[in-house]
Every structure is written in C-alpha cells, then in structure tokens.
DOMIKOL-958526 format. One line per 2 residues: number of its first residue (from 1); their letters; for each residue x, y, z of N, C-alpha, C, O, CB. Coordinates in steps of 0.1 Angstrom, whole numbers. Last residue first. Glycine has a CB too. Layout:
N
NUM	a	X:Y:Z:X:Y:Z:X:Y:Z:X:Y:Z:X:Y:Z; ...;
***
This chain:
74
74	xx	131:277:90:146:283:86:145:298:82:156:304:79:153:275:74; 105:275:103:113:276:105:128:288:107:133:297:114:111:269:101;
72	xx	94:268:71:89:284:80:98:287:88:104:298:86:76:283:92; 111:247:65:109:261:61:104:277:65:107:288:64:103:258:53;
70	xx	103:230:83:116:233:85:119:246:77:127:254:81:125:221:81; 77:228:74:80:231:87:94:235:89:97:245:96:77:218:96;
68	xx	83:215:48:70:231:49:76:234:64:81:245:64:47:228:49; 89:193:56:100:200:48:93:217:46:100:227:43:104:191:31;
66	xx	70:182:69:80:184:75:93:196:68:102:203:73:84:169:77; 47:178:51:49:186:60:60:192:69:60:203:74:42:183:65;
64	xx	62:163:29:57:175:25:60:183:37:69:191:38:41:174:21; 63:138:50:79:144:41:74:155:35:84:162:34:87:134:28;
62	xx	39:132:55:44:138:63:59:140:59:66:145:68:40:132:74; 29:128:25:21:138:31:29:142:47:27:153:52:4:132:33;
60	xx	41:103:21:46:113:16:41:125:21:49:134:22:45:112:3; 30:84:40:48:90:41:55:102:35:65:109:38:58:81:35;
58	xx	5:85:34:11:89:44:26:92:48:31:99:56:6:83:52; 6:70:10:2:87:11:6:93:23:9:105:23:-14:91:11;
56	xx	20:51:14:28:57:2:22:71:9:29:80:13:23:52:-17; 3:37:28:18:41:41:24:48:24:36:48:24:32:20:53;
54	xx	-17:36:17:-22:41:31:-9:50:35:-8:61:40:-25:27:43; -12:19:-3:-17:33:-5:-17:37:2:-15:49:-1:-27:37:-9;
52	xx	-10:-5:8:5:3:0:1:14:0:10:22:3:10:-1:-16; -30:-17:19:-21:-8:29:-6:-4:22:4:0:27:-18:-17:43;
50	xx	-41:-17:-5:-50:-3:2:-39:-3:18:-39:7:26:-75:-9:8; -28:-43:-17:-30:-25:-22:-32:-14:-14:-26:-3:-15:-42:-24:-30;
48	xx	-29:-57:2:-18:-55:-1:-16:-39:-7:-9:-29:-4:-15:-66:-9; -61:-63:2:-55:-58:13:-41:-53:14:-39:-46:23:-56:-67:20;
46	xx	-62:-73:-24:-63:-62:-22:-62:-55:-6:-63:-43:-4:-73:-61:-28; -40:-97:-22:-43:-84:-29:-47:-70:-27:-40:-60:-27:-52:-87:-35;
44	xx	-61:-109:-3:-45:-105:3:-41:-98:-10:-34:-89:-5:-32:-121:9; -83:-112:-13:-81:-107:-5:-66:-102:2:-63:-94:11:-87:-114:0;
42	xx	-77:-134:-30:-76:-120:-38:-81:-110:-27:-85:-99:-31:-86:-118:-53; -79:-158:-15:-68:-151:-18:-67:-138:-25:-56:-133:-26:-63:-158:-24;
40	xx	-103:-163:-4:-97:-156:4:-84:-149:-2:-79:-139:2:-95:-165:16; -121:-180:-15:-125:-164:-22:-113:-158:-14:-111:-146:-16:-144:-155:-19;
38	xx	-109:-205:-11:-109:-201:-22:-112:-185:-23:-105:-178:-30:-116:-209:-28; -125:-200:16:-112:-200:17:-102:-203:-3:-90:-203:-4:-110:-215:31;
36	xx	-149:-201:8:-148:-189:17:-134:-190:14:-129:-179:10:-153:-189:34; -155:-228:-2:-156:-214:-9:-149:-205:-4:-141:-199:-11:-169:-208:-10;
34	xx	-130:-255:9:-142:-243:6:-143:-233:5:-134:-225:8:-149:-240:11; -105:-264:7:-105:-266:-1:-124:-256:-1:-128:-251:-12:-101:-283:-3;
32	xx	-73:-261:24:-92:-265:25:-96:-261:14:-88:-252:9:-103:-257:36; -50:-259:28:-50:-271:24:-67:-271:22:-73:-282:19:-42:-282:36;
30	xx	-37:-226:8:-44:-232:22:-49:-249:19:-52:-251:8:-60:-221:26; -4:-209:7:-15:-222:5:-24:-221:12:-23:-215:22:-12:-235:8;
28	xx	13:-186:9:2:-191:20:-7:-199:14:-18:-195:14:-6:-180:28; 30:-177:-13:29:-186:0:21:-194:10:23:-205:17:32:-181:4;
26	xx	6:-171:-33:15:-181:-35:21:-186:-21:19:-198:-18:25:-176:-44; -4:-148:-14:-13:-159:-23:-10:-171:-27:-18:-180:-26:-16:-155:-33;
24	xx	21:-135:-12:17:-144:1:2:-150:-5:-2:-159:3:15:-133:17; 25:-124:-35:36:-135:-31:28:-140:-21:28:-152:-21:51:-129:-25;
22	xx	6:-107:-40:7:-119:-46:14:-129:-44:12:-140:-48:9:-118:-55; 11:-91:-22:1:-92:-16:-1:-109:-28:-8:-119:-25:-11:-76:-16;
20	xx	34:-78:-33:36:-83:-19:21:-93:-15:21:-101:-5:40:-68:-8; 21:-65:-53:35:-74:-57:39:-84:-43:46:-94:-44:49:-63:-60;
18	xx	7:-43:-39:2:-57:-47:9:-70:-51:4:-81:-51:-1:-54:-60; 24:-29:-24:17:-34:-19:9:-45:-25:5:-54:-18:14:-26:-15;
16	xx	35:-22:-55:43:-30:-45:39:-38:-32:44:-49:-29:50:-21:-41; 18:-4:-56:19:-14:-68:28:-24:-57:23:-35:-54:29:-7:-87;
14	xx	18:11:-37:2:6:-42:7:-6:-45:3:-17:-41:-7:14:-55; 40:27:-41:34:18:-25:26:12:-32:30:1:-30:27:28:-10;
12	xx	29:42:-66:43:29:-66:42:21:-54:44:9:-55:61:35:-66; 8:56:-55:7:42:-64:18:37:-63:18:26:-59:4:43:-80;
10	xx	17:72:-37:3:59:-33:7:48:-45:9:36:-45:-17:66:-36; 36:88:-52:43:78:-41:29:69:-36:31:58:-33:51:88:-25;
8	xx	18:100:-72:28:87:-70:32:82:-62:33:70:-63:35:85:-73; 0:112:-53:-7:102:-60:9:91:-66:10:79:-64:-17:111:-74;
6	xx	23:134:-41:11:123:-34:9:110:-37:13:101:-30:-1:126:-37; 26:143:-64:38:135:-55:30:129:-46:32:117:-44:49:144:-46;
4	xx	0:158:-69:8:150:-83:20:139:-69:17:127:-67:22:167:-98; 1:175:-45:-7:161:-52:-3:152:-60:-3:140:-59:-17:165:-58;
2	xx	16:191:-25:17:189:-39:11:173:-43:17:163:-42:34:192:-44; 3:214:-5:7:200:-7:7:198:-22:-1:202:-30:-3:191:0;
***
C-alpha cells in the first residue's frame, strides 16, 4: 500500500469534510439558546472531518487494492 496516497486522499476528504461541516454550522441555526446547543456546532466540524477521513482512506485503500488485484490477475 502506498501511504503517502493514503494520507492525501484522508486529508483533502478531511479538508472538505470540514468545508462541509462549516456550511451546516451556518445552516443549521439553532433558535435555543443553551450551553449544550451552543457547544453543538463545532461538533458538526468535527464530525465533518473524521467522516472525510473515513471515506478519503477508505476509497483510496480500496482503489490500491483493486488495481493490486487486477494485477495479479492480468
């Protein structure tokens, strides 16, 4: 497995998963006004991040494997 391709495709998913995770901070208002629901928006942050990283490493770790498979294969 080549790592280096790994780690970028997590991070640009990552970064994007952040870019997405700020828009719905801005979309999703909330009209209440307590703690819990103030601490809730840097939650969709980082929930944005760790599922950019999830579907970056996993798309790329199964485009590695597949292209190793079609190799043995061929």
């Amino acid at each position: 497995m080549n790592y280096r391709m790994l780690g970028f495709a997590g991070g640009i998913t990552m970064a994007i998963g952040i870019g997405l995770g700020l828009i719905a901070t801005k979309l999703a208002p909330t009209p209440y006004t307590g703690g819990f629901y103030r601490e809730q928006k840097p939650g969709y942050i980082i929930a944005g991040a760790a599922a950019g990283l999830l579907i970056g490493l996993s798309q790329e770790a199964i485009r590695q494997l597949k292209q190793k498979q079609d190799q043995d294969q061929g």
